[in-house]
Backbone as numpy.savetxt, mean C-alpha at the origin, in Angstrom:
# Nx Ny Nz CAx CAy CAz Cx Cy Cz
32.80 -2.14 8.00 31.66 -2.62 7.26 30.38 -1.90 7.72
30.38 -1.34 9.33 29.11 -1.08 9.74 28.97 0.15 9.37
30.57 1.21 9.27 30.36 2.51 8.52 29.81 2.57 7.16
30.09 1.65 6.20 30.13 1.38 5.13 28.12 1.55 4.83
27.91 0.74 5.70 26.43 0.23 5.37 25.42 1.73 6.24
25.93 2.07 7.16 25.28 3.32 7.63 25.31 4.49 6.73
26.83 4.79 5.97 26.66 5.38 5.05 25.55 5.00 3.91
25.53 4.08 3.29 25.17 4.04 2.11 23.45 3.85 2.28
22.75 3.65 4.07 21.69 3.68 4.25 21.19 5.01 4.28
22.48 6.10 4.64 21.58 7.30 5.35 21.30 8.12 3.31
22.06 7.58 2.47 22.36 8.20 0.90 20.96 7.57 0.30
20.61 6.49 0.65 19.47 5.88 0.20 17.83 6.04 0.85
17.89 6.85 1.96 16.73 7.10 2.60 15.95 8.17 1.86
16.30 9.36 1.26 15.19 10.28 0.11 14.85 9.09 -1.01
15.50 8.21 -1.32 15.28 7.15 -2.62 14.02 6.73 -2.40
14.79 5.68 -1.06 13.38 4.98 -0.33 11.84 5.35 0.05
11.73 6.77 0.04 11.05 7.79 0.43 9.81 7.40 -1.03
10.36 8.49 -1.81 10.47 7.90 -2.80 9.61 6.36 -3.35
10.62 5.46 -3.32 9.93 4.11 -4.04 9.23 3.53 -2.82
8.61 4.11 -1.72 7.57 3.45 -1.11 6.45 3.84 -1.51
6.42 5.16 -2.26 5.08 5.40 -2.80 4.77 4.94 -4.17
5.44 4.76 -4.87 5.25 3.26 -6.37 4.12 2.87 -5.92
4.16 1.90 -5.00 3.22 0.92 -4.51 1.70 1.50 -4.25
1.16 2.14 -3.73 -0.07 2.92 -4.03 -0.21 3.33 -5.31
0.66 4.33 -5.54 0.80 4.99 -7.48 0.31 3.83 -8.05
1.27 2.53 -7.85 1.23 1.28 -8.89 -0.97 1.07 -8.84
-1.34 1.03 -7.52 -2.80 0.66 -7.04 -3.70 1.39 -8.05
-3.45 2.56 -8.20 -4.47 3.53 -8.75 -4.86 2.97 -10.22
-4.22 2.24 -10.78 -4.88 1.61 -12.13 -6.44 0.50 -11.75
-5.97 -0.29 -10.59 -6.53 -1.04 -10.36 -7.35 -0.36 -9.24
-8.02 0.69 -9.19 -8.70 1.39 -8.17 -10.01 2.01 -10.01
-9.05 2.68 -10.78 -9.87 3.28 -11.51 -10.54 2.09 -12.57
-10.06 0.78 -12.82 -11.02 -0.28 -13.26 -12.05 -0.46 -12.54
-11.48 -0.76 -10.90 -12.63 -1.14 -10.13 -14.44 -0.55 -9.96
-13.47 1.16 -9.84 -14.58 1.92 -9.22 -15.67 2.39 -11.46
-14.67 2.77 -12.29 -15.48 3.36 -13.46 -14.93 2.73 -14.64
-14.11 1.57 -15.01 -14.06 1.23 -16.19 -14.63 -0.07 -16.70
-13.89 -1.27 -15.33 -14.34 -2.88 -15.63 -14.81 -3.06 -14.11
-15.62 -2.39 -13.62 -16.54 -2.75 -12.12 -17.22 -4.18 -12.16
-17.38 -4.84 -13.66 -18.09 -6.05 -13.62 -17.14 -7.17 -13.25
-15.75 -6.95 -13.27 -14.70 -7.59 -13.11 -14.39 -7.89 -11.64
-15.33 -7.40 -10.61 -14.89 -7.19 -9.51 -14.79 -8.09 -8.51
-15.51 -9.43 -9.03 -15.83 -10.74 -8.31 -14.31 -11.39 -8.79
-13.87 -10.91 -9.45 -12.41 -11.54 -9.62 -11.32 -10.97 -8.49
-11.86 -9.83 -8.19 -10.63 -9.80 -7.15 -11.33 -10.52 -5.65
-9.78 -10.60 -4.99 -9.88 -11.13 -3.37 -10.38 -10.02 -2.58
-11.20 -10.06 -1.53 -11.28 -9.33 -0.40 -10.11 -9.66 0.68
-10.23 -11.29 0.38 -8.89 -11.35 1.34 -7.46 -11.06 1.13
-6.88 -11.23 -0.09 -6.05 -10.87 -0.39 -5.31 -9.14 -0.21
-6.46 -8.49 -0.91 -7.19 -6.83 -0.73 -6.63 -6.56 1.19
-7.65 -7.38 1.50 -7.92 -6.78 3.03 -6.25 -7.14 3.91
-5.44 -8.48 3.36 -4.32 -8.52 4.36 -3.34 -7.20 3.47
-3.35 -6.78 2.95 -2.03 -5.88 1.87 -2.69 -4.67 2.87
-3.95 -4.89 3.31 -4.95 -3.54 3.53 -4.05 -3.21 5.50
-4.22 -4.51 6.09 -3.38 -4.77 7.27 -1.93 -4.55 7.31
-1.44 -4.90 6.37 -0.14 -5.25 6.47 0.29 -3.82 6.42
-0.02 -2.84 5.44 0.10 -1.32 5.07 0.11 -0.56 6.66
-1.36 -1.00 7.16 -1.17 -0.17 8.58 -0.47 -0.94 9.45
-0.07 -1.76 9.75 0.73 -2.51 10.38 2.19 -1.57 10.28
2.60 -1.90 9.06 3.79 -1.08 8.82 3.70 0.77 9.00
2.51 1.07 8.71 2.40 2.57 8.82 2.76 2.92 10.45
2.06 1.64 11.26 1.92 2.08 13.27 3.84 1.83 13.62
4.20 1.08 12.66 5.82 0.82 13.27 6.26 2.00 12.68
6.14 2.85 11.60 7.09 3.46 11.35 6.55 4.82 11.76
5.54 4.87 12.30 4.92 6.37 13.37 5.86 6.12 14.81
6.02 4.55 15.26 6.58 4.42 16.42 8.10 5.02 16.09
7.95 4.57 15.24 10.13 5.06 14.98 10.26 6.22 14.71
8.90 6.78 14.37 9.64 8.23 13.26 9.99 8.39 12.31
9.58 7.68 11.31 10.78 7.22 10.20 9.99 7.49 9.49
10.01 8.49 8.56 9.27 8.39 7.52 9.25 7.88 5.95
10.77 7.25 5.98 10.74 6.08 5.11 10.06 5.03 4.80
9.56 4.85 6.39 8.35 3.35 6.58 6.97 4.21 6.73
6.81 5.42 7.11 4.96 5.24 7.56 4.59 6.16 6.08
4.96 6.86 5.37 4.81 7.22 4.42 3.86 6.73 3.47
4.88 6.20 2.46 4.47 5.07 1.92 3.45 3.99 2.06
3.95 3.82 3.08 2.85 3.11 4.01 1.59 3.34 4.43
1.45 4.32 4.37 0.39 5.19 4.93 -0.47 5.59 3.73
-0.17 6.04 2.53 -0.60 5.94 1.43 -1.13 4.71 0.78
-0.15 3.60 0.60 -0.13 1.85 0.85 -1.83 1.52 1.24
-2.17 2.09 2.45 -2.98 1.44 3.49 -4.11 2.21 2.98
-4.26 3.70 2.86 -5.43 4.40 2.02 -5.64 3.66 0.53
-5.30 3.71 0.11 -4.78 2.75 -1.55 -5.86 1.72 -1.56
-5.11 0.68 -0.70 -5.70 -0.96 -0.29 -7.23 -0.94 0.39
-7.60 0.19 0.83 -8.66 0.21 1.70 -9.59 0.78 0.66
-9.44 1.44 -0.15 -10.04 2.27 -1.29 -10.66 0.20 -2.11
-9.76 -0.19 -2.15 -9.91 -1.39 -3.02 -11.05 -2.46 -2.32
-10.54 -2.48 -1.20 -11.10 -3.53 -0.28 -13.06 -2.83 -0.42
-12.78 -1.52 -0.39 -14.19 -1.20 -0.23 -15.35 -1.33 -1.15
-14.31 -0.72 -2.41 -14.54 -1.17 -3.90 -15.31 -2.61 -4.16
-14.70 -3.31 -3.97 -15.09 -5.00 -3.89 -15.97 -5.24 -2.93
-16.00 -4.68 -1.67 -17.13 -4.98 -0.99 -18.36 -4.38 -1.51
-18.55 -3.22 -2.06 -19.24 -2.25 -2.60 -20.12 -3.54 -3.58
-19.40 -3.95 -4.55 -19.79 -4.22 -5.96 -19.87 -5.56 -6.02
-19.37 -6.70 -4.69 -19.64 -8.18 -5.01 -19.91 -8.24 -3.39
-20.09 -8.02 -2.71 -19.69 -8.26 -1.53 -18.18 -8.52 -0.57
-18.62 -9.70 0.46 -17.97 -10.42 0.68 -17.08 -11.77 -0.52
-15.83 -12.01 -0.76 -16.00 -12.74 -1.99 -13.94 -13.42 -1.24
-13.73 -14.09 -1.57 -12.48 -14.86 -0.89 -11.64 -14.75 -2.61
C-alpha cells in the first residue's frame, strides 16, 4: 500500500506544481476589481480575512523552503504575493475594515 501511494505521489507532484498556482491566478480577478474597475467596492472586503489567507500563504511558503519542496513553497509563495497585493489594496482604499 505504501509503494502504491509513493508511487502515485511522486506521478502527481508536476500536477500539484501546477494546481498550487490556480490559487493566486484564481486572485488576480479580484486584485484587478480592487485596484481599477469596482475600487468603491472595497469596504466589502475583509482585511482580516485578506490578511490570515495573507499568513497562512507564508506560513506554508517558510515550511515548504524548510523541506525543499517546491510543490508547497511555490504556489505558495505566489499565494502570499497575491494576498498581500489584496490586503494592501483594502488598506489603501478603506483602511483598516474587519
Amino acid at each position: 500500500m505504501k509503494q502504491w501511494l509513493n508511487r502515485i505521489g511522486k506521478a502527481l507532484e508536476p500536477l500539484m506544481l501546477v494546481m498550487g498556482l490556480v490559487s493566486p491566478v484564481a486572485t488576480i480577478p479580484q486584485i484587478v476589481k480592487l485596484y481599477f474597475t469596482h475600487s468603491e467596492h472595497a469596504g466589502g472586503l475583509s482585511i482580516t480575512t485578506w490578511g490570515m489567507y495573507t499568513m497562512i500563504a507564508l506560513l506554508w511558503t517558510i515550511y515548504g523552503l524548510y523541506h525543499q519542496n517546491p510543490t508547497i513553497w511555490v504556489g505558495n509563495g505566489f499565494g502570499f504575493l497575491a494576498y498581500l497585493v489584496v490586503v494592501v489594496g483594502i488598506f489603501i482604499r478603506v483602511g483598516w475594515t474587519f
